[in-house]
C-alpha positions in Angstrom: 30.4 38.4 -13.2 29.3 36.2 -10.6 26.8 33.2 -10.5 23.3 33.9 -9.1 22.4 31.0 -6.9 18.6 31.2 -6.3 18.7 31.4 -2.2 15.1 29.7 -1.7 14.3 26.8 -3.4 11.9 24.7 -1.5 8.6 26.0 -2.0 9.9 28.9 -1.6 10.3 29.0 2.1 13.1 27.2 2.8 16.8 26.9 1.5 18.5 23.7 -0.2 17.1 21.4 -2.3 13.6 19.8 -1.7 13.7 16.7 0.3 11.5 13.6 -0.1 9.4 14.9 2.9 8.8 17.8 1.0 8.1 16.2 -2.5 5.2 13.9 -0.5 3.7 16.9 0.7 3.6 19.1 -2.3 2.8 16.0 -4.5 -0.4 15.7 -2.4 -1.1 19.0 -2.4 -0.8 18.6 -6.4 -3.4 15.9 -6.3 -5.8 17.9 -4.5 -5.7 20.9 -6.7 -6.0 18.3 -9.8 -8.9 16.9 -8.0 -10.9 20.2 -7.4 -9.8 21.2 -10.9 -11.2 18.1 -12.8 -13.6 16.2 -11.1 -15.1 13.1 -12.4 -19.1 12.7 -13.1 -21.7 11.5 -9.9 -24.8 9.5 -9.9 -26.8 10.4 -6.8 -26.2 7.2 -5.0 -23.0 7.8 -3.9 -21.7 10.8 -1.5 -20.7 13.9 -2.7 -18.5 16.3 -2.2 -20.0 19.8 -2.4 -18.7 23.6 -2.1 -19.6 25.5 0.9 -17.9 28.3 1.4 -14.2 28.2 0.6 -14.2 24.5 1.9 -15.5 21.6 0.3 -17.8 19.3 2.6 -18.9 15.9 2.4 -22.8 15.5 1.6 -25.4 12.5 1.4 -28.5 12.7 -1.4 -31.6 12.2 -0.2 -32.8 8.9 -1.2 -35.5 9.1 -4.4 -34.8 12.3 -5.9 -34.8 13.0 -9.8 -31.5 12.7 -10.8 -31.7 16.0 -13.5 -33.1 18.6 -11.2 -31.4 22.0 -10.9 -31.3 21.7 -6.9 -30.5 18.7 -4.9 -31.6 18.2 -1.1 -28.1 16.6 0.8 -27.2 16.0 4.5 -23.7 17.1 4.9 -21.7 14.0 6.2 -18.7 13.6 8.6 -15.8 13.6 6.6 -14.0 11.4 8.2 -15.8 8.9 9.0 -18.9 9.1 7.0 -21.8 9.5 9.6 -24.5 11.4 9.5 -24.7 14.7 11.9 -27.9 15.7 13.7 -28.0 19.1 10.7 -30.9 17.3 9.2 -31.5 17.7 5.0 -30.6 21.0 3.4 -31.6 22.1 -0.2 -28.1 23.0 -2.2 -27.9 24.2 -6.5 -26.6 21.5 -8.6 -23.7 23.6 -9.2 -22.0 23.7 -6.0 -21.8 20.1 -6.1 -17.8 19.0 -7.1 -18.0 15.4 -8.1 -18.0 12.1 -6.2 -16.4 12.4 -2.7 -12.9 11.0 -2.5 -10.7 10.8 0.3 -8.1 13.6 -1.4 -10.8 16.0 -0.3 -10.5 15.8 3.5 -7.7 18.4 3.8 -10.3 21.5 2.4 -13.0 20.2 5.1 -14.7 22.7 7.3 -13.9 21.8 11.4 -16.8 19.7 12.9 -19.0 22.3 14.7 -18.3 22.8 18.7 -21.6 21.5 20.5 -23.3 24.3 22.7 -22.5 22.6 25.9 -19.1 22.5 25.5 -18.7 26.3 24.4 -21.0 27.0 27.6 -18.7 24.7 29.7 -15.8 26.6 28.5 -17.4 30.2 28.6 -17.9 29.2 32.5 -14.5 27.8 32.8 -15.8 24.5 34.3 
């Protein structure tokens, strides 16, 4: 009887043993599930980060609102770099927000939208 050697071992995709490239990125990729899975509590004065979709955005409270109320009123925030877009204040349920934004939430961002003069630019092929 012969041995089975499993053929793919790294992540499934590739054969050998993992390398410490790979352990980086799946260790991160570890952290970001643990961070989506448990999240720790917010206060309102900090940003948050909130489901939209199947991405998690970055969002600012509006200054002065009750603290217990079933729907909060947030301005989704750059993820990057923390700025404010031009998309004005939006009313979201308490329950899509995830916790406090961290940094480990970056990679499930949704793109920054493509302003309308540049899709026009590019639809004329200027």
């Amino acid at each position: 009887m012969t041995e089975h050697t499993p053929r793919w071992r790294r992540c499934g995709h590739g054969p050998g043993d993992m390398q410490p490239g790979d352990r980086i990125v799946v260790d991160a990729f570890r952290a970001v599930l643990t961070a989506r899975a448990h999240p720790r509590p917010f206060t309102l004065n900090t940003d948050l980060a909130i489901l939209t979709g199947l991405t998690v955005d970055r969002a600012r409270p509006q200054p002065g609102q009750s603290a217990d109320s079933e729907t909060l009123v947030l301005a989704l925030v750059d993820a990057a770099t923390g700025e404010l877009p031009a998309t004005g204040w939006q009313v979201y349920p308490r329950a899509r927000v995830i916790g406090p934004w961290e940094a480990i939430y970056e990679p499930m961002t949704s793109p920054p939208p493509i302003p309308p003069a540049t899709i026009r630019a590019a639809y004329r092929g200027q």
